[in-house]
C-alpha positions as CSV (number, residue, x, y, z in Angstrom):
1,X,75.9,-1.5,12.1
2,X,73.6,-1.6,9.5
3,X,69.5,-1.4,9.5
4,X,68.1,-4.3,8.6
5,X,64.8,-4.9,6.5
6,X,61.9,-5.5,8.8
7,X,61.3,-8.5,6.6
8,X,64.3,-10.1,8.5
9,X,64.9,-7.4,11.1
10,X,68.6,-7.9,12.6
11,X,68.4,-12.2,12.0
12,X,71.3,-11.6,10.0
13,X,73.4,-10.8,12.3
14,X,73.8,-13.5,14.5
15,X,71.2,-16.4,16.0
16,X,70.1,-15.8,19.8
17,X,71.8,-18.0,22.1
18,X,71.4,-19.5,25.8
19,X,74.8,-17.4,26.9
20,X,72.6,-14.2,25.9
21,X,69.7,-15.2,27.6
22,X,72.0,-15.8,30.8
23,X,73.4,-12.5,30.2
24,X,70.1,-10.8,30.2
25,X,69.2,-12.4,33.0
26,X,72.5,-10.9,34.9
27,X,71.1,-7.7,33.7
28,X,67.5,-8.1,34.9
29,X,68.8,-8.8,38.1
30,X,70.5,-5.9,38.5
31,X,67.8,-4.1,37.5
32,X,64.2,-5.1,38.9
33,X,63.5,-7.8,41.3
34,X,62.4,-11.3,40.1
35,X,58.4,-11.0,39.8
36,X,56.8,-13.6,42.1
37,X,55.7,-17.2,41.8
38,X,52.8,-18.6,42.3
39,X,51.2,-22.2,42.9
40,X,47.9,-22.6,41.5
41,X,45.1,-25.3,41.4
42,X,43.3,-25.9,37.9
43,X,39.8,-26.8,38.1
44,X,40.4,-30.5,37.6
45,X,42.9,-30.3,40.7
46,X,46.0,-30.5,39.1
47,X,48.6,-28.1,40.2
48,X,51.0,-25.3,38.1
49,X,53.1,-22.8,38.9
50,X,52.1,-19.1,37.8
51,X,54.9,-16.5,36.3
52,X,53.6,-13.2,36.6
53,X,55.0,-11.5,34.4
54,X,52.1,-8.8,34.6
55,X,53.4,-7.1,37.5
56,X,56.4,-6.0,35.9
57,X,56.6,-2.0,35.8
58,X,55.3,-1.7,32.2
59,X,52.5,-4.6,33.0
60,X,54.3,-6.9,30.9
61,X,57.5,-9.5,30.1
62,X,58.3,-7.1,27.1
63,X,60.7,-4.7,29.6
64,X,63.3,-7.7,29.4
65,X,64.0,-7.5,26.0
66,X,63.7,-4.2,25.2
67,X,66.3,-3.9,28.2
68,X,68.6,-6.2,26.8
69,X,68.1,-4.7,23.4
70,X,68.7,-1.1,23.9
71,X,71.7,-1.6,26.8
72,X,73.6,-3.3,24.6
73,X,73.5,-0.5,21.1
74,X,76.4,1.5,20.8
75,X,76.5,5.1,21.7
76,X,76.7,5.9,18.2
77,X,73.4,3.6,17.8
78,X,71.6,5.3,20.9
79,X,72.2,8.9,19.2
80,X,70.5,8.2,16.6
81,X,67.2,6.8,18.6
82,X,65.0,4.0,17.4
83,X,62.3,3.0,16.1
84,X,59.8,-0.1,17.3
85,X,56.8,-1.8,16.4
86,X,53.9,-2.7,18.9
87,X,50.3,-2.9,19.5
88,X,51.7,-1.4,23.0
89,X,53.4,-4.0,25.5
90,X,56.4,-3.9,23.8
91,X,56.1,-0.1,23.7
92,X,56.1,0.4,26.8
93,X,58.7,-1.6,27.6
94,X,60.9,-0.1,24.7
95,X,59.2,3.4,25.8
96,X,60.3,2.7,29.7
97,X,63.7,1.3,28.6
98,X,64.7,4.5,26.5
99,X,63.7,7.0,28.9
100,X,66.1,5.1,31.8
101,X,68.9,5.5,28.9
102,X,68.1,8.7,27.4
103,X,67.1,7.3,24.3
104,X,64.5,8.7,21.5
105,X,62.0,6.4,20.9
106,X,59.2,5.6,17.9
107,X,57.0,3.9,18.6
108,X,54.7,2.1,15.6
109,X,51.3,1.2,17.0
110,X,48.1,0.3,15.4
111,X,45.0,2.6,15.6
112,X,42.9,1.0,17.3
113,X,45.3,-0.4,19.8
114,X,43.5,-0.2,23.5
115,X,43.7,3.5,24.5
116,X,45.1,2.4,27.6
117,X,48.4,1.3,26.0
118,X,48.4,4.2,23.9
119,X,48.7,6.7,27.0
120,X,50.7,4.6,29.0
121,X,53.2,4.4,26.4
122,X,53.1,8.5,25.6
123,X,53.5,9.0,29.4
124,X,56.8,7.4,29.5
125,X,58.0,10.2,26.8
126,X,57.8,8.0,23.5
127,X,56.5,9.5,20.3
128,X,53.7,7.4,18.7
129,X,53.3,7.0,14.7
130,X,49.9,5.5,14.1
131,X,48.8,3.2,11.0
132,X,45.4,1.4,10.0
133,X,46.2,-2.0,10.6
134,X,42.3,-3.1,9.9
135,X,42.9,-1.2,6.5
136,X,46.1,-3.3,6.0
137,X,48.6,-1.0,6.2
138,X,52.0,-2.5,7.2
139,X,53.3,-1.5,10.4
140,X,57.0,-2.3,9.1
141,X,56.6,-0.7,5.9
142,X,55.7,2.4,7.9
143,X,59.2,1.6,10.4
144,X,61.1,1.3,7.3
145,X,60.2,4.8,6.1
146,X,60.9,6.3,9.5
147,X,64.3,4.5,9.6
148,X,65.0,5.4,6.2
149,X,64.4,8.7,6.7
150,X,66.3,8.9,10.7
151,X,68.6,6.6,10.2
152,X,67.1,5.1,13.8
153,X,67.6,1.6,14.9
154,X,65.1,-0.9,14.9
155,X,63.6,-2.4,17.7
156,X,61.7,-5.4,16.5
157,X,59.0,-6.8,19.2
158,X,60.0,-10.6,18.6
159,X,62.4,-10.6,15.3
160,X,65.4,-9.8,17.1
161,X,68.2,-12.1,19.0
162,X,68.5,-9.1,21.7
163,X,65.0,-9.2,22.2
164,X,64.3,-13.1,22.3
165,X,67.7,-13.4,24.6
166,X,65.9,-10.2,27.2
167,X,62.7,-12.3,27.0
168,X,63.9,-15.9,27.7
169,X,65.3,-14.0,31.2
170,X,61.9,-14.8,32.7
171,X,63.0,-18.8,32.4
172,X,66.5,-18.6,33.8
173,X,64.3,-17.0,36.8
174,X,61.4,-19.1,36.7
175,X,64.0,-22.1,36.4
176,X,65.7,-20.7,39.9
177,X,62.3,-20.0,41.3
178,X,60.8,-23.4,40.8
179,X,63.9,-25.3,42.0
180,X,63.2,-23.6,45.1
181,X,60.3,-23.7,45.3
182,X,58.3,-26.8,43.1
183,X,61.6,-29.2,44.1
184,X,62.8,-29.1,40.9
185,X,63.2,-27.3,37.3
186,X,59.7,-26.9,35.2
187,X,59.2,-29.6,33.3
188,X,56.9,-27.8,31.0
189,X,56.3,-24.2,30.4
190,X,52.8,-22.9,28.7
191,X,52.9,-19.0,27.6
192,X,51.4,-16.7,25.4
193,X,52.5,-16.5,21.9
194,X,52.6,-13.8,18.9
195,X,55.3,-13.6,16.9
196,X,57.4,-16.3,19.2
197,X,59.7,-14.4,20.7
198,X,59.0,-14.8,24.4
199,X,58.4,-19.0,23.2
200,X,61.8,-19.0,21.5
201,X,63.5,-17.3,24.8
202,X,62.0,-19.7,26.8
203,X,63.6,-22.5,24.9
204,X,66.9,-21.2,25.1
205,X,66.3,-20.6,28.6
206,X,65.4,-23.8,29.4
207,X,66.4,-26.1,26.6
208,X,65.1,-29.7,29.4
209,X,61.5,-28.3,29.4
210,X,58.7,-28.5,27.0
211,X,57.7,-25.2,25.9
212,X,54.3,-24.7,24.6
213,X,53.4,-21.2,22.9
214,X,49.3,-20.4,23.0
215,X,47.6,-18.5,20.7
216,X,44.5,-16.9,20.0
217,X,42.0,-18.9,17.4
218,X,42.4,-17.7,13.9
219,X,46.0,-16.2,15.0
220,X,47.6,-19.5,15.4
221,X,49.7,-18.9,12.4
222,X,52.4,-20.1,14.5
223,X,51.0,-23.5,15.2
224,X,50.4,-24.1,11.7
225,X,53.7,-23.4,10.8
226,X,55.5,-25.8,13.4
227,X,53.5,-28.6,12.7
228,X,53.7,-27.9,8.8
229,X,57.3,-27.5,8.9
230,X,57.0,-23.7,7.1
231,X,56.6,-20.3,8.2
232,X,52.5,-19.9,7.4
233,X,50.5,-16.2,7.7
234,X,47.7,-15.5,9.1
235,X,44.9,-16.0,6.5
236,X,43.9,-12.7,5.4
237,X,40.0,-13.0,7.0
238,X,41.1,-14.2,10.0
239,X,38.6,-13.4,13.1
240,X,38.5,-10.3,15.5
241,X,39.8,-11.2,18.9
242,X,40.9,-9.7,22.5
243,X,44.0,-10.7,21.9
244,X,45.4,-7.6,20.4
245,X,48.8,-8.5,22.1
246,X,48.9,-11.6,19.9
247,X,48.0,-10.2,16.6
248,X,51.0,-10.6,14.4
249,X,50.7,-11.4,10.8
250,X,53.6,-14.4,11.1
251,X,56.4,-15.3,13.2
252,X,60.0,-14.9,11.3
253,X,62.7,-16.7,10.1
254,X,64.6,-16.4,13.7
255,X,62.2,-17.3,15.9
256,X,60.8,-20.2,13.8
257,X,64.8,-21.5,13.5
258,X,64.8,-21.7,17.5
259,X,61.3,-23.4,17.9
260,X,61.2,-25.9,14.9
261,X,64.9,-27.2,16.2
262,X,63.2,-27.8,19.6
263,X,60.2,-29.6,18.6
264,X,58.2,-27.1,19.6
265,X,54.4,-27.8,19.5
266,X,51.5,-25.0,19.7
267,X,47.6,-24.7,20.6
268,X,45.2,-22.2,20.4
269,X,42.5,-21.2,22.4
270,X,39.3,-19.7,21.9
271,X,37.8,-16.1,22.7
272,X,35.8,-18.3,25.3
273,X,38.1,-19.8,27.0
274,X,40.5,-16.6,27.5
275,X,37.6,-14.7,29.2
276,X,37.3,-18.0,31.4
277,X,41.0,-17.4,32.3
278,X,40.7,-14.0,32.9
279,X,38.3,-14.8,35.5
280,X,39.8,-17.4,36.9
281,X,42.8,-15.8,37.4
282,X,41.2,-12.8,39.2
283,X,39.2,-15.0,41.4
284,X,41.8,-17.1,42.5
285,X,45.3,-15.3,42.3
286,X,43.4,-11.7,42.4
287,X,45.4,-10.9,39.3
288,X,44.1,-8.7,37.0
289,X,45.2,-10.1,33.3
290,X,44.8,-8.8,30.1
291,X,43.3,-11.3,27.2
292,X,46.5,-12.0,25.3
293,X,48.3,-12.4,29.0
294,X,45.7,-15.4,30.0
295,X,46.3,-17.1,27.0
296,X,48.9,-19.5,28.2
297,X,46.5,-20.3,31.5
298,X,43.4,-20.7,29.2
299,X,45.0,-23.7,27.6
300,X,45.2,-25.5,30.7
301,X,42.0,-24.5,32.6
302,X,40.3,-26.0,29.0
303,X,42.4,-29.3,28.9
304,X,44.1,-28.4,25.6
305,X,47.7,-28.9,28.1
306,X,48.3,-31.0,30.5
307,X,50.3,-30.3,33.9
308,X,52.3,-32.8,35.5
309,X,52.6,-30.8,38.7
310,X,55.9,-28.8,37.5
311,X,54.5,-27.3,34.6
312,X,54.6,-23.8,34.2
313,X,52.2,-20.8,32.7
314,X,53.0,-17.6,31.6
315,X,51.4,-14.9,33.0
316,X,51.5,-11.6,30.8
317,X,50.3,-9.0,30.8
318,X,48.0,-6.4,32.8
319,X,47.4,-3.5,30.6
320,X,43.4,-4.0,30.3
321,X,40.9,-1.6,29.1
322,X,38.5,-1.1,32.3
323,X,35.5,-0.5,30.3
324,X,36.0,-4.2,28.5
325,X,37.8,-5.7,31.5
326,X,34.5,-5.5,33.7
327,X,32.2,-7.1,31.2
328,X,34.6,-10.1,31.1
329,X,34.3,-10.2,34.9
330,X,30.5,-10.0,34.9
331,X,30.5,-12.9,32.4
332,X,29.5,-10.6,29.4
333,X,31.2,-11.0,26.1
């Protein structure tokens, strides 16, 4: 198999579909025990059903694909190690993935990416390759040099079918979790969004259900481009945000195929509002959540979604720089 360009990474291959994601989700539960479910009460009273996705072993929902992903390369593919990109949630779950398999791993991650991620992701034995992302350098121009010159396979965060298939595992067992425990199927599910891939797996995963991907203000690329009917990048002064998680530059061709068929609509939310989430979230399910991870739940606590009693939100994830985490909890900015 050939290396794809990271301008369409591996979308030429084939189109994600629901029979992956129901594979994945065979492999997941042979391999970590469903994360929990939990009902929750908004501030107006309405009730939703929380994923929590942060307690996964890497803090994140990124482990399912990169599982999916790298259990199903060749051995000829796994020799030659690969190469990802990731402001460090998907690093760590390519990082954790590899080691389990035996697997060199890359990992491209911005600079200034929370020095918690950074260290959790070198701990679990992956070799980091930096780049100035506020200098706009390209994160997968610099891949495509390292695969050019390894011949490693690339591990796209959310351009790749294996990935959206391992993250769209978290609906086939939020769908199970929900029947048994909300009396019936979400109706709607609300999660946090960059590039789409865990918004596209959810679709496939749950193809009855609204799905609405959130994303930070000034980052909504992603909006735009569902309701404009064309992939649209982030303009180039967009504002700083918490979200580093949710900081991609655009969506791709594959992930927007799977949402625009769907109907897919998006919101954003403000810097505000996800510090409001945060808290919430601590105060009432004692979850510690990381800005881009409280996305999803700052939507509804502001009103921009509305819950019908089986909606769902997203959880993800819990990788949180102390220092910044505990001015959000005392109400600082």
């Amino acid at each position: 198999m050939t290396n794809p360009s990271p301008q369409s990474p591996l979308s030429e291959l084939r189109a994600p579909t629901r029979d992956g994601v129901l594979r994945a989700a065979a492999k997941m539960a042979r391999l970590l025990p469903p994360t929990p479910l939990l009902p929750l009460t908004l501030p107006d009273g309405a009730m939703v059903w929380a994923k929590v996705e942060s307690l996964q072993p890497v803090g994140a929902f990124k482990i399912r694909g990169a599982w999916h992903r790298l259990t199903d390369m060749t051995a000829d593919e796994r020799a030659r190690g690969i190469v990802a990109v990731s402001s460090g949630n998907h690093a760590q779950g390519v990082a954790w993935a590899a080691a389990r398999l035996g697997i060199a791993a890359r990992i491209v991650m911005p600079a200034d990416a929370p020095e918690v991620k950074l260290a959790a992701t070198r701990a679990l034995g992956a070799d980091i390759v930096l780049y100035d992302r506020r200098g706009g350098e390209s994160r997968d121009a610099v891949a495509a040099a390292l695969i050019a010159q390894s011949g490693a396979v690339l591990v796209h965060a959310f351009g790749d079918p294996w990935v959206i298939e391992g993250q769209g595992s978290a609906g086939i067992e939020l769908a199970a979790q929900m029947v048994a425990q909300a009396g019936g199927a979400p109706t709607r599910i609300v999660c946090p969004c960059g590039g789409g891939g865990l918004s596209a797996g959810l679709v496939l995963a749950c193809p009855d259900a609204t799905v609405v991907p959130v994303e930070p203000a000034g980052w909504d690329d992603l909006t735009r481009s569902l309701a404009h009917g064309a992939i649209e990048p982030v303009a180039g002064d967009a504002p700083p945000t918490a979200c580093d998680a949710l900081q991609t530059p655009a969506t791709y061709p594959i992930n927007f195929a799977v949402l625009h068929a769907a109907g897919v609509r998006g919101v954003s939310v403000t810097e505000a509002e996800v510090r409001a989430a945060q808290r919430w979230a601590f105060d009432r399910l004692h979850l510690v959540i990381e800005p881009g991870g409280a996305a999803g739940l700052a939507a509804l606590i502001a009103g921009k979604v509305p819950a019908d009693g089986r909606t769902a939100v997203i959880l993800s994830g819990g990788n949180v720089d102390r220092a910044a985490y505990a001015r959000v909890l005392a109400g600082d900015k």
